[in-house]
C-alpha positions as CSV (number, residue, x, y, z in Angstrom):
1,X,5.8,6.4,-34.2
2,X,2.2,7.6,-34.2
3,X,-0.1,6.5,-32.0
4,X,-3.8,5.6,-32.1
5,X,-6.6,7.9,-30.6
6,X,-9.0,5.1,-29.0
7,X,-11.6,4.8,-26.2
8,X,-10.9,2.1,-23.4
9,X,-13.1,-0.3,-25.0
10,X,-11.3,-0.1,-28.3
11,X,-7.8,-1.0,-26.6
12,X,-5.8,-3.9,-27.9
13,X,-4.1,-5.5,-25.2
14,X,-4.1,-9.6,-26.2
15,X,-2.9,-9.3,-29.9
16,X,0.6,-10.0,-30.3
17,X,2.9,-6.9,-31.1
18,X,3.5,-3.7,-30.0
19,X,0.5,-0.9,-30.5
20,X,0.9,2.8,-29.2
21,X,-2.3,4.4,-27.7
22,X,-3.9,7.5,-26.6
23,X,-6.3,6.5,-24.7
24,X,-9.1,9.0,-24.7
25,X,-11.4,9.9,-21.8
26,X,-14.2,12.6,-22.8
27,X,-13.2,16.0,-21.2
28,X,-16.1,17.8,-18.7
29,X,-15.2,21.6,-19.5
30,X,-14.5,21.4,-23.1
31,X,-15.5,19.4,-26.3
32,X,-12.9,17.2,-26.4
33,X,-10.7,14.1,-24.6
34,X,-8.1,13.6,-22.5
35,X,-5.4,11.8,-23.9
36,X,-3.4,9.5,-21.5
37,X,-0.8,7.3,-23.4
38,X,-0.4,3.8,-23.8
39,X,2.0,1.7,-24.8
40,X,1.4,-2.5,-24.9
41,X,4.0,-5.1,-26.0
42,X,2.7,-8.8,-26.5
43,X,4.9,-11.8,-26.9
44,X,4.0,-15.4,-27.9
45,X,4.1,-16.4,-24.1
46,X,1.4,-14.3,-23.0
47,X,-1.3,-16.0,-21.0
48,X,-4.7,-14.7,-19.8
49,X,-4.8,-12.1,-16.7
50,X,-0.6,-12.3,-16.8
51,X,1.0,-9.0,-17.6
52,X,3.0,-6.1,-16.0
53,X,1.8,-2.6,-15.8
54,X,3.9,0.6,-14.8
55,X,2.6,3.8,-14.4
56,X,3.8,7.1,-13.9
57,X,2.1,10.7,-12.9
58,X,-0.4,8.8,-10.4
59,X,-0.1,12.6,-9.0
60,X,1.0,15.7,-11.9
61,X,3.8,16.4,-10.1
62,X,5.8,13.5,-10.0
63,X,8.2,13.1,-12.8
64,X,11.0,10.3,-12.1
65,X,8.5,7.7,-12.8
66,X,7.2,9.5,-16.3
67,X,11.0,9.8,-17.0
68,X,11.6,5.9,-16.6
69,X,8.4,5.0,-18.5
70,X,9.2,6.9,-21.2
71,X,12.7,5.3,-21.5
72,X,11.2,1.9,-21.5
73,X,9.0,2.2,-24.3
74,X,12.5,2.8,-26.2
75,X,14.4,0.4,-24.3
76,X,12.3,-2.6,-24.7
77,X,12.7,-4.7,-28.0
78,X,9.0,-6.3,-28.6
79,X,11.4,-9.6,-29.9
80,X,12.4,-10.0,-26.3
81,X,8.7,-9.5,-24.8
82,X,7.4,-13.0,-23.5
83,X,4.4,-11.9,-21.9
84,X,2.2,-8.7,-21.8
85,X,4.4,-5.9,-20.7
86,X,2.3,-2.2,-20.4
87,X,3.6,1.0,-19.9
88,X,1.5,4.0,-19.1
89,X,4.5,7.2,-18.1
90,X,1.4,9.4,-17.4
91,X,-1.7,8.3,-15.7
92,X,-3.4,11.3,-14.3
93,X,-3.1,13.4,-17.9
94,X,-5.3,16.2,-16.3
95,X,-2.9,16.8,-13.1
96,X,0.1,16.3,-15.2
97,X,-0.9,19.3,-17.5
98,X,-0.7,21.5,-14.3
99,X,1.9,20.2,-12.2
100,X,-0.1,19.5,-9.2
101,X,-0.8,16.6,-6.8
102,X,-4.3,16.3,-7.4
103,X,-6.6,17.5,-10.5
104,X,-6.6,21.1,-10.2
105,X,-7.3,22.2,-13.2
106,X,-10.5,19.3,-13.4
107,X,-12.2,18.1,-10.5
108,X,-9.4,18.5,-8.2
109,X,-9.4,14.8,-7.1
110,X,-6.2,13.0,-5.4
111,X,-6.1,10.1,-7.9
112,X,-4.4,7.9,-5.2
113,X,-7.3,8.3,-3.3
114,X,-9.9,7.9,-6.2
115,X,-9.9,4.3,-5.9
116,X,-13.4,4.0,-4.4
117,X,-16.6,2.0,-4.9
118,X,-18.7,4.0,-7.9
119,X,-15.8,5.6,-9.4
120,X,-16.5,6.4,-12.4
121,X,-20.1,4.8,-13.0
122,X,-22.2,7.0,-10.3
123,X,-22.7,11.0,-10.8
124,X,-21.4,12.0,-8.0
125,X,-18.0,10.4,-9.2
126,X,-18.0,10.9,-12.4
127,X,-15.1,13.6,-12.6
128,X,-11.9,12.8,-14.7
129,X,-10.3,11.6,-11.6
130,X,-12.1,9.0,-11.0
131,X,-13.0,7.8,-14.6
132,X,-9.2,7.5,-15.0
133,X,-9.9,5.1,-11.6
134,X,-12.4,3.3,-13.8
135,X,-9.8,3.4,-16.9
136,X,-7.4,1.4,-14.8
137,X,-10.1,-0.9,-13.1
138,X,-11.8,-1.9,-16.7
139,X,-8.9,-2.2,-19.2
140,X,-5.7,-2.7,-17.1
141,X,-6.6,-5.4,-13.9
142,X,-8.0,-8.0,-16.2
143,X,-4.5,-8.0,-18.2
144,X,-2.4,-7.8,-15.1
145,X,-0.6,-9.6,-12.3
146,X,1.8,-7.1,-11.6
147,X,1.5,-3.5,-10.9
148,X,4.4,-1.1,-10.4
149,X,3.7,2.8,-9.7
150,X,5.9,5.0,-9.8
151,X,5.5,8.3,-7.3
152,X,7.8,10.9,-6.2
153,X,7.4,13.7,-3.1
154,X,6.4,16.5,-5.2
155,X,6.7,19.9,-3.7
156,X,5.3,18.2,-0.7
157,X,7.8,15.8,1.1
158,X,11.8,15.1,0.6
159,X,12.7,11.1,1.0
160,X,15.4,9.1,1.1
161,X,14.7,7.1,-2.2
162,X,12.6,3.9,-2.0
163,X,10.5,1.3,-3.3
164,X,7.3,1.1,-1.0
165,X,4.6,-1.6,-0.2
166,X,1.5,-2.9,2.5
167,X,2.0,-5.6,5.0
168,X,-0.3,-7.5,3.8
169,X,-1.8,-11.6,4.9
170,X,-0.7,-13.7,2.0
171,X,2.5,-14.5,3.2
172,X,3.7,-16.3,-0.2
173,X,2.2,-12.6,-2.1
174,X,3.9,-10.7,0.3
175,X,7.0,-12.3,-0.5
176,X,6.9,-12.1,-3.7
177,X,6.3,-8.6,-3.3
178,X,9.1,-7.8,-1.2
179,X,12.1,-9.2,-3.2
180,X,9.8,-7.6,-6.6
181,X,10.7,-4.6,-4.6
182,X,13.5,-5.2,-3.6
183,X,15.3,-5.5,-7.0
184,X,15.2,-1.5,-7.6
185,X,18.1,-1.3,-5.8
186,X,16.9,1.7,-4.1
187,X,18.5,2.0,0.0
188,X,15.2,1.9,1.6
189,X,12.5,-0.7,1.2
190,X,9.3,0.6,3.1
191,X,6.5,-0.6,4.6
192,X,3.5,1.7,5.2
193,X,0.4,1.6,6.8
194,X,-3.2,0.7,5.0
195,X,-5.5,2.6,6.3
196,X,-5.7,5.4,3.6
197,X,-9.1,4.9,1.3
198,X,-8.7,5.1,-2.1
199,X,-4.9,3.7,-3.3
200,X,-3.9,2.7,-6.5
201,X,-2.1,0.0,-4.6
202,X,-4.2,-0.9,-2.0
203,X,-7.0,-2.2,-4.8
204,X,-4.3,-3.7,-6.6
205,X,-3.1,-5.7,-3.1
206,X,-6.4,-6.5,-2.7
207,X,-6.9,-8.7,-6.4
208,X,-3.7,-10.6,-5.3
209,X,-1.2,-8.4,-7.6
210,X,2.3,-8.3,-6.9
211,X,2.2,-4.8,-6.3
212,X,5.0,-2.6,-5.7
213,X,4.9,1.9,-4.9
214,X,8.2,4.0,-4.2
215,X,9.2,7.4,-3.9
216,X,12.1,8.3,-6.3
217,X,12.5,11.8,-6.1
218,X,10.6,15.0,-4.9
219,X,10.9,18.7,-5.6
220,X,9.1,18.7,-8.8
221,X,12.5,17.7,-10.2
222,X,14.0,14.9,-12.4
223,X,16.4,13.5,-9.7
224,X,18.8,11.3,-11.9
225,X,19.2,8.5,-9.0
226,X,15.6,8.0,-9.4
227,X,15.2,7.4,-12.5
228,X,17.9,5.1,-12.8
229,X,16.2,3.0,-10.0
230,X,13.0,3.4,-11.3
231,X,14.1,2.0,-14.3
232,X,16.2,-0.9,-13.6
233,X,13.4,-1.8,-11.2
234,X,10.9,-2.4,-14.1
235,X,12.8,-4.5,-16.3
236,X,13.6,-6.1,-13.8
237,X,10.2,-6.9,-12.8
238,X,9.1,-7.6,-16.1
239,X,11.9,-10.5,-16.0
240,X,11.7,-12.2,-13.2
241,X,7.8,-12.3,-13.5
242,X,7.8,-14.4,-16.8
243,X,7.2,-11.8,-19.1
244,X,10.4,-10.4,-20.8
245,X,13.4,-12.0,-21.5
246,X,17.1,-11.4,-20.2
247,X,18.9,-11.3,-17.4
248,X,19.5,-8.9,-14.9
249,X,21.7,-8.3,-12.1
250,X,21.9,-6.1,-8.9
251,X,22.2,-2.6,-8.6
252,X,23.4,-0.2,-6.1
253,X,22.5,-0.6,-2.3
254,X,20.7,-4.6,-3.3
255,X,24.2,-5.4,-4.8
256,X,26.0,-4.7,-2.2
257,X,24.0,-5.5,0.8
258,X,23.7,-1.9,2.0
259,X,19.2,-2.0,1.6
260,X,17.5,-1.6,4.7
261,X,13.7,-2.4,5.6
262,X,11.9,0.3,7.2
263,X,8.5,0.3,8.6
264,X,6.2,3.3,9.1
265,X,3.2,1.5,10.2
266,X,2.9,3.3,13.4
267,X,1.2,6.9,14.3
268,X,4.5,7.3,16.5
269,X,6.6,7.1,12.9
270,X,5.0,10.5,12.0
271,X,5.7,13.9,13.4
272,X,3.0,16.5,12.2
273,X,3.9,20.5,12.6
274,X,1.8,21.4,16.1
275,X,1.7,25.4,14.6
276,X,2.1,26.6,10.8
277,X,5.6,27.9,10.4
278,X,9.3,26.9,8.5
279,X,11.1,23.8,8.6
280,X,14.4,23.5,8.6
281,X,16.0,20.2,8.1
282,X,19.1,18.8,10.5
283,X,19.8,15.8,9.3
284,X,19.8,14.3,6.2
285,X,17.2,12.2,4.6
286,X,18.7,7.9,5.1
287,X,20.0,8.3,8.6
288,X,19.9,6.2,11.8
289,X,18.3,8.3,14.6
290,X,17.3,7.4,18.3
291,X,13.8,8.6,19.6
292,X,13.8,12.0,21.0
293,X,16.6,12.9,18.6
294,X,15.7,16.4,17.2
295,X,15.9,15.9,13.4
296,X,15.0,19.8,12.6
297,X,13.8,22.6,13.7
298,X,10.2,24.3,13.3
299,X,10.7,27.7,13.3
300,X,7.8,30.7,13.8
301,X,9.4,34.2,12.2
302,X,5.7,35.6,13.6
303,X,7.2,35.1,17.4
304,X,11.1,35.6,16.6
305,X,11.9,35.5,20.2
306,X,10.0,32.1,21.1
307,X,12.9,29.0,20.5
308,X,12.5,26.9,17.3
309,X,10.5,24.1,18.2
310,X,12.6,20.9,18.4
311,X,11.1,18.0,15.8
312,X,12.2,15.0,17.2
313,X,12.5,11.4,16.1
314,X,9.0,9.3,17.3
315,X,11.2,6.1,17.2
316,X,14.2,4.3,16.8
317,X,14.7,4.0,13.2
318,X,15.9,5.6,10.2
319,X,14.7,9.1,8.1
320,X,12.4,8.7,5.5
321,X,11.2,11.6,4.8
322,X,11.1,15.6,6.0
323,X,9.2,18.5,4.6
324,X,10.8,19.5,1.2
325,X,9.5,23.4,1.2
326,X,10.7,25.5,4.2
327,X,6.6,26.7,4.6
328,X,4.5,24.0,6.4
329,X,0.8,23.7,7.3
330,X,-0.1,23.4,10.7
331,X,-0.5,19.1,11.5
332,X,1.8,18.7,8.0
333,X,3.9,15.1,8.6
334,X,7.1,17.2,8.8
335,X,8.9,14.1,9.1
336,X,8.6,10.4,9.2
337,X,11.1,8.0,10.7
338,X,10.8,4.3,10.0
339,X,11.7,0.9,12.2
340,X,14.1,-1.0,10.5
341,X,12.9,-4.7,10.3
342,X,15.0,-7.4,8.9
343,X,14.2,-8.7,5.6
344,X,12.0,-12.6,5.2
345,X,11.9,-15.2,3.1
346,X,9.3,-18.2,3.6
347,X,8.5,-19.6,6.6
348,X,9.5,-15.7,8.3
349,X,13.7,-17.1,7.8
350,X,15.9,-13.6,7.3
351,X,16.7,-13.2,3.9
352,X,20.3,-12.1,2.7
353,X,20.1,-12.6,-1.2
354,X,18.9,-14.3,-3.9
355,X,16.5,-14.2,-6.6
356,X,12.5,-13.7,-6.6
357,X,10.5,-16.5,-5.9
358,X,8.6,-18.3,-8.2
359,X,4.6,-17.4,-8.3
360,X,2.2,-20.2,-8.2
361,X,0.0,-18.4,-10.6
């Protein structure tokens, strides 16, 4: 397989056929490009501004979703591609190629947070970061009606694994999104506040995509579980929105009922670290808690004779995520508990099973 060196504007996304890209975007501190691969598959069925795009490596240190990706482009025939199916295992190339959350080695830009008005087009924003923000606004939206992406917790945060999206108005879209989401199989479904500038998803959200996040793994690890949700999740995806062929059926906690809902919407869902210090974990990452249960403890080896501080639950809920290093920054989330909801279908009726509904577009 070789694949074609090509700027943005020279991408073939409407042709049908598979075609393998690096996609080049000019370097700042050499004479050269960064390379961020592309693979598009195009069936007979494809219609304009219909598609499905994963990505992986939004941050460098994520690699469950690069993992997934990369299986893809082997598991999918192009003879069972209806539609336009692209896959893109690492997005941000230049945080990728040092293992960090943001663009170290470049302009050291969060690219989930590069999602801003002038990305890419104005001098002060004209860093890799957020031309690759550009990339994605210029060649991949107009192609798209679904956008998966792929994170993990990094070195950063531990979670119990999940697909993740935004409360969001259009109750039809929001639907849609849910069971999309749903169909990882993954034991938590979470919905997170919107208040962060800057997100990959958030834009997407905003054009009316069916957009769906999650957090399969952290660590700076390949976690196994993750990948297989990650995975299944696409195809799945690409199925039930029109544009690959097949069936698919229920995985792990979807098949057998066990998926919960979870909500961190609320300040009172996070617990930040009051003093800089060590964390150690309690309980486990997935379980029920009742607020003012102590989770972990934060401990300061600078005052040894001072007690741990107790990290307690802000809510009812369930664990979704705790510090994954022991070391923690003072007003670091240290842990996040979420409010389970029960799942809806149209018209705000609980939802037990059942396939995804079908878009109007």
């Amino acid at each position: 397989m070789s694949r074609l060196i090509a700027r943005p504007s020279e991408l073939d996304l409407t042709s049908p056929g598979r075609r393998d890209y690096h996609v080049a975007l000019e370097q700042g501190s050499i004479w050269g490009d960064h390379l961020i691969p592309l693979t598009v598959l195009v069936g007979p069925e494809v219609q304009q501004g219909k598609g499905l795009v994963a990505f992986g490596a939004n941050h460098g240190n994520e690699y469950e979703g690069p993992a997934a990706i990369r299986h893809l482009m082997r598991d999918i025939d192009i003879a069972d591609v209806r539609g336009r199916i692209i896959l893109v295992p690492v997005l941000n190339v230049a945080a990728f190629r040092t293992g960090t959350r943001d663009s170290a080695g470049e302009d050291g830009v969060n690219l989930n947070r590069a999602f801003v008005d002038g990305a890419g087009r104005t001098p002060a924003l004209a860093g890799i970061t957020h031309r690759i923000a550009d990339f994605v606004r210029s060649a991949i939206w107009p192609h798209v009606h679904v956008v998966i992406d792929l994170h993990a917790g990094g070195q950063v945060a531990r979670f119990a694994l999940g697909t993740s999206f935004h409360p969001i108005e259009d109750e039809t879209q929001g639907l849609l999104i849910q069971e999309t989401a749903r169909w990882f199989g993954t034991p938590l479904v979470i919905a997170y506040q919107n208040e962060t500038p800057g997100l990959l998803p958030s834009e997407a959200e905003r054009l009316g995509k069916i957009t769906v996040g999650g957090e399969f793994g952290w660590g700076g690890a390949i976690q196994p579980e993750g990948v297989r949700f990650a995975r299944h999740g696409v195809r799945a995806a690409a199925i039930h929105h029109g544009q690959l062929r097949g069936t698919v059926a229920p995985i792990a906690h979807h098949a057998d009922g066990s998926q919960r809902l979870v909500a961190m919407v609320d300040r009172a869902c996070f617990t930040p670290a009051p003093y800089a210090g060590h964390y150690e974990a309690l309980l486990a990452c997935g379980v029920a808690v009742k607020k003012g249960e102590v989770v972990g403890l934060l401990h300061d080896f600078d005052r040894l004779d001072l007690d741990p501080w107790p990290v307690r639950a802000g809510v009812d809920g369930v664990v979704i995520a705790q510090a994954w290093g022991a070391p923690v920054q003072q007003g670091q989330h240290i842990l996040v508990v979420g409010v389970e909801l029960p799942f809806r279908a149209a018209g705000g009726r609980r939802h037990h099973a059942g396939g995804i509904p079908q878009s109007s577009s």
